[in-house]
C-alpha positions as CSV (number, residue, x, y, z in Angstrom):
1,X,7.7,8.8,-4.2
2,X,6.9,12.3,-5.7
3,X,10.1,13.2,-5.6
4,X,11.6,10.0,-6.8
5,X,12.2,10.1,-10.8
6,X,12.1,6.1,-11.1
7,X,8.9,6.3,-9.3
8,X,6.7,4.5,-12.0
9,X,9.5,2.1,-13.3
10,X,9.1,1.3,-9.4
11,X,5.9,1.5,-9.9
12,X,5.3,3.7,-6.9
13,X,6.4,1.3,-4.1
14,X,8.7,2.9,-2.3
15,X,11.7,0.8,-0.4
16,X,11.0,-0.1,3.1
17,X,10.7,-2.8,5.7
18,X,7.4,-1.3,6.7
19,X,5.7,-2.4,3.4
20,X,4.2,-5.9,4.4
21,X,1.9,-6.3,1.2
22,X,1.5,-4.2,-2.0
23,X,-0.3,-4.5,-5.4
24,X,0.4,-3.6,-9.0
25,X,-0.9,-0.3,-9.9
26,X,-4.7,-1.3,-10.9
27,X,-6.1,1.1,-13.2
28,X,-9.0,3.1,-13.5
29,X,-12.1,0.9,-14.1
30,X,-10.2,-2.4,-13.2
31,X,-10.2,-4.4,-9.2
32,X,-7.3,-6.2,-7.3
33,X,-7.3,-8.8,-5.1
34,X,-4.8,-9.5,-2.3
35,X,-4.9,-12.6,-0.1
36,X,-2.3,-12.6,2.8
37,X,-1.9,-13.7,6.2
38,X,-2.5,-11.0,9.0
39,X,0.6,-10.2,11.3
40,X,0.7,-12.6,14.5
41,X,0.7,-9.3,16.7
42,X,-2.2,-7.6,17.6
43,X,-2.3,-4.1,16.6
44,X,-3.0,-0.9,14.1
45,X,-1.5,-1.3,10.8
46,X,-1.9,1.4,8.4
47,X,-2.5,1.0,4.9
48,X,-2.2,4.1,1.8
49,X,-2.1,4.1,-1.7
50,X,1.8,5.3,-2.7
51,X,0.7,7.1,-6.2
52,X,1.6,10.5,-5.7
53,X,-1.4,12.5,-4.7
54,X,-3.4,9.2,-3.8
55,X,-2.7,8.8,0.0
56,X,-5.2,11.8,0.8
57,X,-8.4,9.9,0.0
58,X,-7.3,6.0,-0.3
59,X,-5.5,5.3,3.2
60,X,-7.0,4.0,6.4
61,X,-5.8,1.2,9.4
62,X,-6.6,-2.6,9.2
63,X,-6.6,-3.6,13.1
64,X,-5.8,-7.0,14.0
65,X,-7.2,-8.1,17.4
66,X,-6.4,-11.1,19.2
């Protein structure tokens, strides 16, 4: 996305079929909640925050077991 010049109008979610949830962009001071239904296949599924710059800090891997 950093290199992407409709990044915000996108609001920095880039295209891809490896996106299974997103948010809005929350800002500072405000909280999001997401409710979803974890995949069906056990596994290691990464997570990041897109906003340029963001992904070094708010990242990490939600692990579904069976």
């Amino acid at each position: 996305m950093l290199t992407d010049p409709n990044a915000m109008a996108k609001k920095y979610i880039p295209k891809s079929t490896e996106i299974i949830m997103h948010t809005n962009l929350i800002q500072p001071g405000n909280s999001g909640v997401m409710v979803f239904t974890l995949p069906a296949e056990a596994g290691e599924y990464p997570y990041l925050c897109t906003v340029p710059g963001h992904s070094f800090l708010m990242n990490g891997i939600l692990k579904v077991t069976k």
